[in-house]
PDB file of N, CA, C and O in Angstrom:
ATOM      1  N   UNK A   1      24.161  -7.762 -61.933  1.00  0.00           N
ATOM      2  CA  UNK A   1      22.952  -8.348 -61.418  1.00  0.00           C
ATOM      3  C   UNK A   1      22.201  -8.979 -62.586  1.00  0.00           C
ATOM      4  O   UNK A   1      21.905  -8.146 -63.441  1.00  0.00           O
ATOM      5  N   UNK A   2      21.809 -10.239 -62.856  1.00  0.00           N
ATOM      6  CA  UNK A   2      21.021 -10.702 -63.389  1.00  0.00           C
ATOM      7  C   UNK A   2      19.788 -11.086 -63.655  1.00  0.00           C
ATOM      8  O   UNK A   2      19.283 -11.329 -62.559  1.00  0.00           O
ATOM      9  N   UNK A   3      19.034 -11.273 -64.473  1.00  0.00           N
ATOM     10  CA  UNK A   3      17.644 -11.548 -64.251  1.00  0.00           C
ATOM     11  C   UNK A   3      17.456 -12.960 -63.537  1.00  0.00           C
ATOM     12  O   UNK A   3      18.256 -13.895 -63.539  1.00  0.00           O
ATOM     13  N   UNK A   4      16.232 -12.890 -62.938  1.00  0.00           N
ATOM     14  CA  UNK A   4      15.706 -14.675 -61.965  1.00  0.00           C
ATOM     15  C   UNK A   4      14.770 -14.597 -62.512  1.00  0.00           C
ATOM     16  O   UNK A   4      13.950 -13.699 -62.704  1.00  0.00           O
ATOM     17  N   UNK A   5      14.937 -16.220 -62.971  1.00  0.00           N
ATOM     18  CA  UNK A   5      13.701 -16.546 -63.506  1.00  0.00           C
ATOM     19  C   UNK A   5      13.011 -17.224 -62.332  1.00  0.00           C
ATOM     20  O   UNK A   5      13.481 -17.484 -61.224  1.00  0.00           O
ATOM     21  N   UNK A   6      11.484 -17.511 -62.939  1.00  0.00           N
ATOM     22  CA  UNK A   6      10.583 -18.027 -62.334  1.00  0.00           C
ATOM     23  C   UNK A   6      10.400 -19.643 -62.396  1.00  0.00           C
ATOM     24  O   UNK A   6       9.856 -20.368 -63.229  1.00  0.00           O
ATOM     25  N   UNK A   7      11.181 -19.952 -60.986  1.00  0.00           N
ATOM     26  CA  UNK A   7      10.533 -21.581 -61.680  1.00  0.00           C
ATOM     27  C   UNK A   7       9.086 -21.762 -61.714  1.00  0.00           C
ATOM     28  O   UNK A   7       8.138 -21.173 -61.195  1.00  0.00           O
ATOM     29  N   UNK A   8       9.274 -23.201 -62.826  1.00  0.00           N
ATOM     30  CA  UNK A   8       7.378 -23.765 -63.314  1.00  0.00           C
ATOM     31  C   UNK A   8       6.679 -23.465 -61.513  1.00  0.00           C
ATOM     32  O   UNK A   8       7.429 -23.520 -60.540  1.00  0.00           O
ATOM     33  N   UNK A   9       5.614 -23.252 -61.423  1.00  0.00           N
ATOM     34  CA  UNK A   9       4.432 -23.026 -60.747  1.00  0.00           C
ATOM     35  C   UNK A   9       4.785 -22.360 -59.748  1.00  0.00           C
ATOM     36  O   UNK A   9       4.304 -22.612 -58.643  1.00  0.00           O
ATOM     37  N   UNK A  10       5.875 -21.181 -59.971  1.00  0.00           N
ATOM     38  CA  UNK A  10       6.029 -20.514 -58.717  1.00  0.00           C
ATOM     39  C   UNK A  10       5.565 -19.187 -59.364  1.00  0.00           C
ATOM     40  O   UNK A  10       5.533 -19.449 -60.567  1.00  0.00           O
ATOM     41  N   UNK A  11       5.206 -17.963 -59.202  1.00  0.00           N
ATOM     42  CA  UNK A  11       4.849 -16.609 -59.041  1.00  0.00           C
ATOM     43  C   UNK A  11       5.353 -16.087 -57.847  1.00  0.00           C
ATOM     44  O   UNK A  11       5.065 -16.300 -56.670  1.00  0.00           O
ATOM     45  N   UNK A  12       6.588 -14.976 -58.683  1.00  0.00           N
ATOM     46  CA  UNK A  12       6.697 -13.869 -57.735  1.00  0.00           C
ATOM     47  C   UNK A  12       5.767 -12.721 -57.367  1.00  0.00           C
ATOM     48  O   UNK A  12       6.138 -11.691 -57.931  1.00  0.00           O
ATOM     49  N   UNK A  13       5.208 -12.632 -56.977  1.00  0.00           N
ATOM     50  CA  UNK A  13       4.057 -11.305 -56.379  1.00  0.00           C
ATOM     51  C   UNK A  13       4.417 -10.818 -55.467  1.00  0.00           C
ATOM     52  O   UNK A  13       4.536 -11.534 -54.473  1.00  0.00           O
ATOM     53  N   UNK A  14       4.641  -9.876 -55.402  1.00  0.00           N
ATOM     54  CA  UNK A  14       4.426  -8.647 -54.135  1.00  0.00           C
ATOM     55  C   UNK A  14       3.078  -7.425 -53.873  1.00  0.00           C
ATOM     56  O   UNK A  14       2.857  -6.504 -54.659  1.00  0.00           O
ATOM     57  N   UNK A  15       2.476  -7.622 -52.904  1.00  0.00           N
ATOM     58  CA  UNK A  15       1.196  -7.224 -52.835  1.00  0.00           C
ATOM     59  C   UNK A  15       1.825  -5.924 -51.220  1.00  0.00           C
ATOM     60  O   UNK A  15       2.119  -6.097 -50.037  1.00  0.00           O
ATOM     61  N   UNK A  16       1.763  -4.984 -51.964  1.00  0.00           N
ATOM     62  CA  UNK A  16       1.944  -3.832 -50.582  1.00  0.00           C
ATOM     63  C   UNK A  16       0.644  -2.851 -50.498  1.00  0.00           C
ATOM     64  O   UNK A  16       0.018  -2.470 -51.487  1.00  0.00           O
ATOM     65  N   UNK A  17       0.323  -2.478 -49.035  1.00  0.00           N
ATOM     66  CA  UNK A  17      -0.498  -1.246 -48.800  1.00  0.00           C
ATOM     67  C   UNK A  17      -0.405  -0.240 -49.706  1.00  0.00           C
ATOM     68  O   UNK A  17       0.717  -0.030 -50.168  1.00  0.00           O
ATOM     69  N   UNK A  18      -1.494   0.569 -50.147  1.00  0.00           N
ATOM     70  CA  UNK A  18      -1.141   1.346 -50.683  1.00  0.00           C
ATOM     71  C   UNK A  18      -0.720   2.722 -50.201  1.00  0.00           C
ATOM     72  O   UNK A  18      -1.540   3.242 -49.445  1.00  0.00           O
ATOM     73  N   UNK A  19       0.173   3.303 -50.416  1.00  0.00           N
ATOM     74  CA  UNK A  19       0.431   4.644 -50.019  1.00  0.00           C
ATOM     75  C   UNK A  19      -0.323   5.703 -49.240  1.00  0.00           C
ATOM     76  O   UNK A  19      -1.335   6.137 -49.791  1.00  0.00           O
ATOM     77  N   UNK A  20      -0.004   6.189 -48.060  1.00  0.00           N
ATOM     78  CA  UNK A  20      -1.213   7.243 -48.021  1.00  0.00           C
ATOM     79  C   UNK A  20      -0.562   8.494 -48.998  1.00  0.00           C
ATOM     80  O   UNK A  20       0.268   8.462 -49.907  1.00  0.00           O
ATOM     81  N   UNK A  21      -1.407   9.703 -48.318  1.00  0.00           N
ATOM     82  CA  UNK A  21      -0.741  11.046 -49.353  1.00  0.00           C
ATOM     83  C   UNK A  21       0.427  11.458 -47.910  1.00  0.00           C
ATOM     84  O   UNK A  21       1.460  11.871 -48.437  1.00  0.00           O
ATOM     85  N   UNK A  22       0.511  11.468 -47.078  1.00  0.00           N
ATOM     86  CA  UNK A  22       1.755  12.002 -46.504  1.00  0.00           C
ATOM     87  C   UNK A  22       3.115  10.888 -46.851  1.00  0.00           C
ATOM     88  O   UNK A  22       4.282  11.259 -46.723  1.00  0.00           O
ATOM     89  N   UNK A  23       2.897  10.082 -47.111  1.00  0.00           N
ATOM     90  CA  UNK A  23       4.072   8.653 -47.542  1.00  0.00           C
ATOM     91  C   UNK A  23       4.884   9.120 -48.847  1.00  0.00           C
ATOM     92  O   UNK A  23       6.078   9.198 -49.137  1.00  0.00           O
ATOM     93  N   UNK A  24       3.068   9.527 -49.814  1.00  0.00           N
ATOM     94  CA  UNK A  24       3.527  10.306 -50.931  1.00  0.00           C
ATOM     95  C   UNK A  24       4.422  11.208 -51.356  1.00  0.00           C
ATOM     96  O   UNK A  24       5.337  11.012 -52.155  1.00  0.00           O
ATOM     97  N   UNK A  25       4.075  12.423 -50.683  1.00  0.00           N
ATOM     98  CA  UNK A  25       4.668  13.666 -50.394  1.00  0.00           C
ATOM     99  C   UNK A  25       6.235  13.278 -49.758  1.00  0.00           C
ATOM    100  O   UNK A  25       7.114  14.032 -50.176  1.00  0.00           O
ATOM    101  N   UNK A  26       6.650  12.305 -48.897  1.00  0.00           N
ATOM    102  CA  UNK A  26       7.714  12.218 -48.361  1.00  0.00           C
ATOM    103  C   UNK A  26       8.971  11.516 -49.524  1.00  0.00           C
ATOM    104  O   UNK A  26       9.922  12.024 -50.117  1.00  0.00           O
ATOM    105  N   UNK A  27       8.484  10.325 -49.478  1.00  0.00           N
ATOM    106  CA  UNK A  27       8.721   9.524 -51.045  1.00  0.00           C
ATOM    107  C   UNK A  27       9.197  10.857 -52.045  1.00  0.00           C
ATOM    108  O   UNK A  27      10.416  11.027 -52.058  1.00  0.00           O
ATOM    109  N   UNK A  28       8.385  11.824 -52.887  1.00  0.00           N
ATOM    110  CA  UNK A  28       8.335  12.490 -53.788  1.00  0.00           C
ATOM    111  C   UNK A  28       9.710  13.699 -53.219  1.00  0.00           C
ATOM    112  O   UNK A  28      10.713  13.920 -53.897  1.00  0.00           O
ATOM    113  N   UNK A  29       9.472  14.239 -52.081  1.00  0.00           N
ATOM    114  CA  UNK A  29      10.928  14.819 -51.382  1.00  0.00           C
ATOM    115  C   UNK A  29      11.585  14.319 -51.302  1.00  0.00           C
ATOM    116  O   UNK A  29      12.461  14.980 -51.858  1.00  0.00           O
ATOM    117  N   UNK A  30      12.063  13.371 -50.952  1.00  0.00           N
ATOM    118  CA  UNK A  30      13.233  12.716 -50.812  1.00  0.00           C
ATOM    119  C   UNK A  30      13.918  12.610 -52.474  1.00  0.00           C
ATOM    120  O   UNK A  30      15.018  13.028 -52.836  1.00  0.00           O
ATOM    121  N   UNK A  31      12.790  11.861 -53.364  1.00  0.00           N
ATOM    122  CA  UNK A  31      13.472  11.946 -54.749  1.00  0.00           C
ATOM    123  C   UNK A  31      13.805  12.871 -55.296  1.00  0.00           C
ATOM    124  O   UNK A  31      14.649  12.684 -56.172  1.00  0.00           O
ATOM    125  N   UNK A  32      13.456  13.901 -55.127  1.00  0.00           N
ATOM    126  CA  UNK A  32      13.579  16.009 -55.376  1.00  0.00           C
ATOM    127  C   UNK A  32      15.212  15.984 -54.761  1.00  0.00           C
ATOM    128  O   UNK A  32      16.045  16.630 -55.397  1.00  0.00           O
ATOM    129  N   UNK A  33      15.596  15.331 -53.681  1.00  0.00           N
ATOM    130  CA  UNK A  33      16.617  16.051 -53.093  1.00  0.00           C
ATOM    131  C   UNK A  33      17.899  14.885 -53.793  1.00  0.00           C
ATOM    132  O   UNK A  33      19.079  15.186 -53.972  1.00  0.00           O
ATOM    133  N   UNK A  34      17.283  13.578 -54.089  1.00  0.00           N
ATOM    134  CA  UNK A  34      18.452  12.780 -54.212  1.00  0.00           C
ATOM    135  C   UNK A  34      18.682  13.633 -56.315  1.00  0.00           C
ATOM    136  O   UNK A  34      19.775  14.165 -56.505  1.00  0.00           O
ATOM    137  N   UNK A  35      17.986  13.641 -57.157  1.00  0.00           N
ATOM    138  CA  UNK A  35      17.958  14.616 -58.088  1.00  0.00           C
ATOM    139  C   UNK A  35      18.962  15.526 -57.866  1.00  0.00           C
ATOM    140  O   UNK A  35      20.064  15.643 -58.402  1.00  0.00           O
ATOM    141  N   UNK A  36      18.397  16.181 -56.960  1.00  0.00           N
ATOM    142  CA  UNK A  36      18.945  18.086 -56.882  1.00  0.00           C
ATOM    143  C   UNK A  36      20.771  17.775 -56.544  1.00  0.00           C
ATOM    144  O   UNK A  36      21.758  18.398 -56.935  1.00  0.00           O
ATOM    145  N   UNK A  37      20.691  16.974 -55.969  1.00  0.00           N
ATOM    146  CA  UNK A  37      22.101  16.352 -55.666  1.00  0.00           C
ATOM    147  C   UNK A  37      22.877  15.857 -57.074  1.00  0.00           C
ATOM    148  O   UNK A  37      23.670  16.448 -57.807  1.00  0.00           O
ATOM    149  N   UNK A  38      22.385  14.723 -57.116  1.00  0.00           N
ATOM    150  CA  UNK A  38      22.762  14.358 -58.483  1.00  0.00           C
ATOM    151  C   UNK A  38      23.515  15.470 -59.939  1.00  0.00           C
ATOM    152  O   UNK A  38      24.423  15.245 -60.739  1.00  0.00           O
ATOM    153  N   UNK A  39      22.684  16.560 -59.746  1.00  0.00           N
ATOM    154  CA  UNK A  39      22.647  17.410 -60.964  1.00  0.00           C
ATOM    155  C   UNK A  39      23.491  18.413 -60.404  1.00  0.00           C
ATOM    156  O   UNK A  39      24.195  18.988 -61.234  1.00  0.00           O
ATOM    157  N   UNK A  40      23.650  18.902 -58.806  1.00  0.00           N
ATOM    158  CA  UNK A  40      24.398  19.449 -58.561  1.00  0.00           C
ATOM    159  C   UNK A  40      26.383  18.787 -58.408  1.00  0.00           C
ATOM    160  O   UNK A  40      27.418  19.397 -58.139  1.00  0.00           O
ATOM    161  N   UNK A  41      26.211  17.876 -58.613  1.00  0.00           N
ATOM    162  CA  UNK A  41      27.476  16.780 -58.822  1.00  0.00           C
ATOM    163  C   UNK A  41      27.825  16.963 -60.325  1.00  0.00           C
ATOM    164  O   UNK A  41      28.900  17.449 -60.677  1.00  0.00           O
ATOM    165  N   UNK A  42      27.007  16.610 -61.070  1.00  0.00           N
ATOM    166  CA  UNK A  42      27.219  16.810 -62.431  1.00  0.00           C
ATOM    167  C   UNK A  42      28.046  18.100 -62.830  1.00  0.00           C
ATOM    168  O   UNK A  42      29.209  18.052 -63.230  1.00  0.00           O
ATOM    169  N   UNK A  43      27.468  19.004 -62.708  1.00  0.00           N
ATOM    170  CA  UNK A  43      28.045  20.226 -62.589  1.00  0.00           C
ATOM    171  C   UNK A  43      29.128  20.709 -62.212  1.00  0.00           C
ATOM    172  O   UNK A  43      29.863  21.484 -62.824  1.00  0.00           O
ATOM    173  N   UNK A  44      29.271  20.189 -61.030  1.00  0.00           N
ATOM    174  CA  UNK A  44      30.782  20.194 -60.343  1.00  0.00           C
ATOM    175  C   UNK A  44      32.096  19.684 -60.933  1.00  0.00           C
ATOM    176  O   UNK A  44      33.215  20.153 -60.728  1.00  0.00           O
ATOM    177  N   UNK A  45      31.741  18.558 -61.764  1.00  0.00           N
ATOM    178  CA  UNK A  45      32.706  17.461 -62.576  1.00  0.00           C
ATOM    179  C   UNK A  45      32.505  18.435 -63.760  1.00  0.00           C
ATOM    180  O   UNK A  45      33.550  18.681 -64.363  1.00  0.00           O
ATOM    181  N   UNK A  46      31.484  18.992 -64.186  1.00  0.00           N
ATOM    182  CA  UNK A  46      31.597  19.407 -65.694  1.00  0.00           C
ATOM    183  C   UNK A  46      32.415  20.646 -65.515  1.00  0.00           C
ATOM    184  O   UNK A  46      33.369  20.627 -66.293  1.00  0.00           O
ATOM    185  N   UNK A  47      32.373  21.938 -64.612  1.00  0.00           N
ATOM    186  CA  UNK A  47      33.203  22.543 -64.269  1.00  0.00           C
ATOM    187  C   UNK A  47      34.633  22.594 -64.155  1.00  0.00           C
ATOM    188  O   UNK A  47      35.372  23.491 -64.560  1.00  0.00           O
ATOM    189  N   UNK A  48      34.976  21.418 -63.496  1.00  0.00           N
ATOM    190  CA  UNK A  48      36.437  20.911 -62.729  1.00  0.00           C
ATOM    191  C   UNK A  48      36.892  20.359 -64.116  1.00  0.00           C
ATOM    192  O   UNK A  48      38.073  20.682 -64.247  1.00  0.00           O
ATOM    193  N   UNK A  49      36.421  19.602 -65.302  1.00  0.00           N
ATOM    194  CA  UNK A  49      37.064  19.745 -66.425  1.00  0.00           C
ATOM    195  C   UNK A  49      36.863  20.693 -67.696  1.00  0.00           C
ATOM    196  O   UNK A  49      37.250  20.315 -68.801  1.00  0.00           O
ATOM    197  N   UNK A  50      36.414  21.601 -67.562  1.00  0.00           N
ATOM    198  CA  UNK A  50      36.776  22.865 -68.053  1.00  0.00           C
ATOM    199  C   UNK A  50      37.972  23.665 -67.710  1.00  0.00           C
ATOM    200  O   UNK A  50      38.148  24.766 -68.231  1.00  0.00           O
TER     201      UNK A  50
END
C-alpha cells in the first residue's frame, strides 16, 4: 500500500461525530480481545517450536 498524495487545492479531511462513552467502552473491548488473541497465538507458535 502506498502513500496518496494530495493534489494542489484538494484537502483530505475527515470530520466524524465524536464518540459517546458506550462506543468507547465497546471500541476499547473489542481491542482487549483482538490483543488477548494475538498474544495467545504467539504463544502457541512459540511453544510448537520448542
Amino acid at each position: 500500500m502506498g502513500h496518496i498524495k494530495e493534489p494542489e487545492g484538494v484537502d483530505f479531511v475527515i470530520n466524524s461525530p465524536p464518540l459517546t462513552d458506550k462506543e468507547r467502552k465497546e471500541i476499547s473491548e473489542f481491542i482487549k480481545k483482538l490483543k488477548s488473541k494475538r498474544i495467545r497465538r504467539k504463544k502457541k507458535v512459540k511453544k510448537e517450536a520448542v
